[in-house]
N, C-alpha and C positions, 0 to 999 in steps of 0.2 A: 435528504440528498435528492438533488435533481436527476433524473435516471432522461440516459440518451436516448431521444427515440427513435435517431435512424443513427447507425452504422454501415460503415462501408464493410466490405468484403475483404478479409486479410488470405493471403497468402502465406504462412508460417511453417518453416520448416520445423519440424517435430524434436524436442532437444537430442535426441537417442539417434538422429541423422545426422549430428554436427556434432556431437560433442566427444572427445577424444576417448572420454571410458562410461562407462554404465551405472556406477555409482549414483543415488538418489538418497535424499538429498544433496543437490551443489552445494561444495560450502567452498566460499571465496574467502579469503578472509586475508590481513596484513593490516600494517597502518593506518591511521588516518590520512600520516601526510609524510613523503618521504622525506628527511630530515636529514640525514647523513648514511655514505654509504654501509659504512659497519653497521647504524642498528638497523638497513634495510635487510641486509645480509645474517645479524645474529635471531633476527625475527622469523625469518624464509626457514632458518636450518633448523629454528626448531618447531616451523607449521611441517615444514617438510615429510616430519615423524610422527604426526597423526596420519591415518589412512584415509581417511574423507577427508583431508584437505588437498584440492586440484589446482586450486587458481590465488594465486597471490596478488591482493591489488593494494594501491598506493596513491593518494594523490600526489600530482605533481607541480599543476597549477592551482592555486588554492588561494583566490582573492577572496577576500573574507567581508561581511557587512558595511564594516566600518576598517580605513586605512591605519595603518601606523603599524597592527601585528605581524603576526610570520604569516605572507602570503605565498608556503613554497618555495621549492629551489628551482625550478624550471627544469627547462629540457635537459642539463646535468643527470637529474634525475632519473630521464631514462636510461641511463648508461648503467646506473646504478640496480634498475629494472634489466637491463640485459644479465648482470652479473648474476643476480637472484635468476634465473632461468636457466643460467650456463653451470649452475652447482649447484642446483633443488631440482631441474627438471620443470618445477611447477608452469604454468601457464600465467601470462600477465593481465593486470587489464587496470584500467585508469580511464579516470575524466577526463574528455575533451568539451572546449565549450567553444568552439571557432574551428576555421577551417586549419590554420596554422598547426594547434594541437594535432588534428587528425594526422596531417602531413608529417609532421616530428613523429606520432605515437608509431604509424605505419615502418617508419623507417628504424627504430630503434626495435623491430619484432614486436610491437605487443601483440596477444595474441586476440581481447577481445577490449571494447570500448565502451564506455558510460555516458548518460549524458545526464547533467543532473538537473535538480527541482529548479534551480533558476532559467536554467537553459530550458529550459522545456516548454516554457510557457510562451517562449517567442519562436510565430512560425517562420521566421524570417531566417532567426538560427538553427532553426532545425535543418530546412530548407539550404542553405549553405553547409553545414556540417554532412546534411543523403548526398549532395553533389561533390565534396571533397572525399567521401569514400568511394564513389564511384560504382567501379567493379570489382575493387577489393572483395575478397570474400571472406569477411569476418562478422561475426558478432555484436552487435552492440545492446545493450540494457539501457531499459527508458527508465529513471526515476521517476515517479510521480512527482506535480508539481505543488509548490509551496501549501496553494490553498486547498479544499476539498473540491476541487476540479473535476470532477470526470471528463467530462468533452474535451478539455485541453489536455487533458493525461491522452486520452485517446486519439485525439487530431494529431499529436507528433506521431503515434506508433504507427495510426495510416498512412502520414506522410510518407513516412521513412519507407513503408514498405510499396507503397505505390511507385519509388523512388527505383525499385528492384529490390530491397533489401527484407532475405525472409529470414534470418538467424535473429529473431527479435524476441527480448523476453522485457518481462513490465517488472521494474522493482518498487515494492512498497515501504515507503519509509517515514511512513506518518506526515503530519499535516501539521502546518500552524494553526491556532484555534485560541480564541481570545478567554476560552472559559478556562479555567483554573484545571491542573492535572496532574498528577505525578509525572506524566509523559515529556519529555521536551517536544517533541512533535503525535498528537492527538492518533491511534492507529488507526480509529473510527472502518472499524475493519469489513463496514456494511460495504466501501466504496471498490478494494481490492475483490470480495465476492461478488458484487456486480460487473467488474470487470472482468471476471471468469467466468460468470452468465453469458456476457454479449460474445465472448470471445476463447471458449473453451478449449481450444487447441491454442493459444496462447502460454507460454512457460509465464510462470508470475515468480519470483523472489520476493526474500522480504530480508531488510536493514533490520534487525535488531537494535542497531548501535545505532543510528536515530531517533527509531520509536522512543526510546528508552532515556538517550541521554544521562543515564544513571547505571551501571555497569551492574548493579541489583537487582534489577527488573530485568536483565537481558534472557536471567535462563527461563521464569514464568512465560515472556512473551514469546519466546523461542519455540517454546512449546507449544503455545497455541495458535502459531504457525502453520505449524507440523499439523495439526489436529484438524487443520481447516484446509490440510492438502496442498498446501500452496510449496515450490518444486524444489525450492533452495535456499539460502541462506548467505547474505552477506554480514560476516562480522568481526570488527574492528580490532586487531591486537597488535602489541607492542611489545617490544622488547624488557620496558622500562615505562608504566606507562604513567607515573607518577612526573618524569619526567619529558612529558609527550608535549611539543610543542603547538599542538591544537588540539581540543575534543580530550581534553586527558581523563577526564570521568566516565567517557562510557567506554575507552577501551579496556582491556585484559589480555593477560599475560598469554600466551600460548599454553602453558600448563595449565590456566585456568579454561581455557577451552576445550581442550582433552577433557580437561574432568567435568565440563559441565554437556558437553558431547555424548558423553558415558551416561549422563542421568536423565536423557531425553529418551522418550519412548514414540517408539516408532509403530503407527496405529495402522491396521490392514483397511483397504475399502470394504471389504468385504468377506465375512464369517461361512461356516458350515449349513447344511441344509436345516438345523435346526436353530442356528441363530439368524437366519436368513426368516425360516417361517415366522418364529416370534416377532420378527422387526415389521413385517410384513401386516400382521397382528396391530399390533402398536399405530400402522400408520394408517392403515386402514380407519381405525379410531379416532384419529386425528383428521381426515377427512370428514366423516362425518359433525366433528367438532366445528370443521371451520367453513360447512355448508350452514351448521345451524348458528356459528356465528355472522356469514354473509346476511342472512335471512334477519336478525334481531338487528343487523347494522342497518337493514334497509327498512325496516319500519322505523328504525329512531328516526330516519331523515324523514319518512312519510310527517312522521310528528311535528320533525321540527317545521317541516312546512307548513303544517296548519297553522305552529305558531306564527310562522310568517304571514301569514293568509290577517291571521288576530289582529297582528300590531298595523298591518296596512290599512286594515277598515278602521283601526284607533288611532292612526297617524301617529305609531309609539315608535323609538328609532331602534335599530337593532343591535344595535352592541349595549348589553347591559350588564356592565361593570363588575358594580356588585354582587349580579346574580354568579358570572363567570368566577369570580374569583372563592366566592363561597364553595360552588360547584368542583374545583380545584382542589379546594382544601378536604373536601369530604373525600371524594373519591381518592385522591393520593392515598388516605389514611385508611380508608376500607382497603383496597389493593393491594397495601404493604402489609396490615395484617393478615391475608389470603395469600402471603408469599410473595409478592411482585414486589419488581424494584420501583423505585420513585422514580429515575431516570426512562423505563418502560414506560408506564403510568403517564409522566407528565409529555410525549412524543406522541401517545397513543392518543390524549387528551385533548393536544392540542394540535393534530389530523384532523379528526374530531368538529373541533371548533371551525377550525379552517374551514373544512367542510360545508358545517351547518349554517357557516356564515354564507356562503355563496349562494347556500339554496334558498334563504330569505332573501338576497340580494336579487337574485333572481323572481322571487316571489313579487316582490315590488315593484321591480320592472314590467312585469305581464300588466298589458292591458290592461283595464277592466272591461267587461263581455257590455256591449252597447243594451 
């Protein structure tokens, strides 16, 4: 992952400033796609009767990859979203991808707005959707975009809020990724923690029913959510969701949210004076680990430079194949017997490489001293 290296300056109103109750984790949760008014309404009444659920959301515009399927009922829709507010109480919130949406969402009360992975990636739309809210004072959630983006995840959240807008929270909902995965979309959950790095007063969510695309994997990833601190929870349920006119595999039923809501554990930041010291202990340990890892990573480069220094006065070339590939297969195998994964292993390896190749690249280009 390419990590940003300048960021602007956000202005971000604190969730616990804006948001109607104090409840932590958010949990949003409704259909994929509004569909008809009853299963909006028998879905609401019974999110309604879980206690962590605030916010009931819905797609309403729902153009999809490829034309011909159900791409949503349109602005109807909303009327259907006032209904579900006026007998749940809950709070609304839906997709807009154009300024039009915004205008319809505002008027029909929604209460906050989303913008999603396709919309995100164009600053143009972004751009048109900060000036069609104006000076509304509402909320909106950024999804992350399609690919593993950061900068572009990030240049819409600055947009928006350089716009005036500070009720802004990032939802993580995994990524396209050509490598093979249980995941429909990859969580690769290095790029939402770096985006809590640059931006730590930042609210972050996370889509379950994305990541996941599989309704089985939603309580594991749910939970390592939770574990990673990140503030809330958007996920996908249905009245009926066998019958669900889009995404019907990763949603679940509302009773199955209750119950799988029940079996998540909720981790403290932070222990007693004595599990404070031991941790203290422990990292302490780990510093010194990764001073005297810094240290053996910097001689291996001193090395590989002399090799480079070697192959320049032998006019040998520097990428050598076989040697790399051999080099690969050992270490993978040493590593995974010492406990490491292959996936660590083969990231670490090939930094690594990257690396070592630069600094012979470098070595060849220097001079030679007259």
């Amino acid at each position: 992952m390419e990590r940003a290296n300048f960021v602007a300056p956000i202005d971000i109103l604190p969730l616990e400033d804006w948001l109607a109750f104090s409840d932590l984790p958010v949990i949003i949760s409704g259909p994929c796609s509004a569909e008809t008014e009853r299963q909006m309404l028998e879905t609401a009444v019974e999110l309604v009767k879980i206690p962590q659920v605030k916010i009931f959301r819905a797609g309403i515009w729902k153009p999809r990859t490829r034309p011909g399927t159900f791409e949503g009922v349109g602005k109807k829709g909303l009327k259907w979203m006032q209904k579900v507010k006026q007998e749940t109480g809950l709070l609304l919130t839906t997709e807009v991808a154009n300024p039009e949406h915004v205008r319809e969402a505002l008027d029909h009360d929604i209460d906050i707005l989303w913008i999603g992975a396709r919309t995100v990636v164009n600053p143009f739309s972004i751009q048109e959707i900060g000036e069609a809210i104006g000076n509304a004072d509402i909320p909106v959630l950024v999804k992350n975009p399609l690919n593993p983006d950061l900068k572009t995840w990030l240049g819409a959240i600055e947009r928006l809020n350089q716009m005036g807008l500070k009720k802004l929270v990032a939802i993580h909902r995994g990524f396209s990724f050509f490598n093979r995965s249980p995941y429909r979309n990859a969580p690769m959950w290095e790029i939402p923690i770096e985006l809590k790095r640059l931006y730590p007063g930042l609210p972050l969510f996370v889509d379950p029913s994305h990541i996941c695309g599989n309704r089985e994997l939603i309580l594991p990833t749910t939970q390592k959510a939770l574990d990673l601190e990140m503030n809330g929870l958007m996920i996908e349920t249905h009245i009926n969701p066998s019958k669900a006119l889009t995404d019907k595999n990763q949603q679940i039923t509302p009773a199955q949210l209750k119950e799988m809501l029940g079996k998540l554990v909720l981790r403290r930041e932070s222990g007693g004076f004595e599990f404070e010291q031991k941790l203290e202990g422990l990292r302490t340990e780990i510093d010194k680990l990764d001073e005297e890892l810094m240290e053996i990573l910097a001689r291996r480069m001193m090395v590989v430079e002399e090799i480079g220094k070697y192959k320049k006065a032998n006019k040998i070339t520097i990428l050598q194949l076989k040697r790399w590939s051999q080099l690969m297969h050992e270490r993978i195998e040493t590593g995974v017997k010492m406990g490491l994964s292959r996936e660590f292993i083969l990231k670490l390896l090939e930094s690594l490489h990257e690396e070592g190749i630069q600094r012979q690249i470098n070595v060849m280009n220097q001079d030679d001293p007259l």
